[in-house]
N, C-alpha and C positions, 0 to 999 in steps of 0.2 A: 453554473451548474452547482448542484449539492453533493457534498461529498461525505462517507461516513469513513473513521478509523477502522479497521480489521484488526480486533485486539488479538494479543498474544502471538506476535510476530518479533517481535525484537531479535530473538533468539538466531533469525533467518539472518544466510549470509548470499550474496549474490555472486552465481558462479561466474567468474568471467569478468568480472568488475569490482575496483574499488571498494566501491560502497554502492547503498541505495540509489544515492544522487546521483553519481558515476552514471551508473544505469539507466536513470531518470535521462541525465544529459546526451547520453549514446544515444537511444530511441527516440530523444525529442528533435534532439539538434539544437537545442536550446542553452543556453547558463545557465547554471540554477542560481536562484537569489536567495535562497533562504535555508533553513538550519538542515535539515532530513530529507532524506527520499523516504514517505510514507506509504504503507501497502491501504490502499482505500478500496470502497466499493461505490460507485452512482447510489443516489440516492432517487427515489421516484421512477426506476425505469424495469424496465424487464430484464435489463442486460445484468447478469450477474459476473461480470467478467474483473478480477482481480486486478488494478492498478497500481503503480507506483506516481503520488504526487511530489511536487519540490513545494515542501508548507516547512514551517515553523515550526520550532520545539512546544510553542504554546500549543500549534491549533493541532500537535502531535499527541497533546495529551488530551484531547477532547474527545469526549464520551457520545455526544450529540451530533448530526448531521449540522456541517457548516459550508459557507458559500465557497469557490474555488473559481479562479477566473484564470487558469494556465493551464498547459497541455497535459493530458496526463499518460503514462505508457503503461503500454497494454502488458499484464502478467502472465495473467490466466486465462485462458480461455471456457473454463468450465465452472459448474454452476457449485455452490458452498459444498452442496450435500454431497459432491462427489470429492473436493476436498479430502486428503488422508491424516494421520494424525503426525503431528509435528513432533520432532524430538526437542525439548527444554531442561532447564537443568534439573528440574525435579523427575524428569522423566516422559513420556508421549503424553501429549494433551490433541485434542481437536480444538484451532481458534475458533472465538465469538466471534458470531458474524454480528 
């Protein structure tokens, strides 16, 4: 599947777990093998539902829709525009989708 970044998330902390991966790992059942649990969205579908993947600091910093071949855990259920705005250090922003 293809998967895009959901910029401007770093700031997020995961209630109830570790970290991103933690969480990644809780939901999947799986290890993670690689650097971050990243917040993504599918690429090409209708489903606009927030993910956490287990990817790499590179494909963390990637701007473009890239391929993903592991599980991914479900965040969100709701579509961008219902999204509220996030507190960061500079203050509430709304992420790029």
């Amino acid at each position: 599947m293809r998967i895009k970044n959901i910029n401007g998330t770093s700031e997020r902390e995961p209630s109830g777990y570790k970290s991103w991966q933690d969480f990644w790992e809780k939901k999947t059942g799986l290890k993670a093998e690689n650097d971050v649990g990243g917040h993504v969205k599918k690429v090409d579908s209708q489903d606009n539902t927030w993910h956490i993947a287990d990817i790499t600091y590179a494909q963390n910093n990637l701007s473009e829709p890239y391929d993903y071949n592991s599980e991914l855990a479900k965040l969100y259920d709701y579509a961008p525009e219902d999204i509220k705005y996030v507190k960061g250090v500079d203050g509430f922003y709304k992420p790029e989708m």
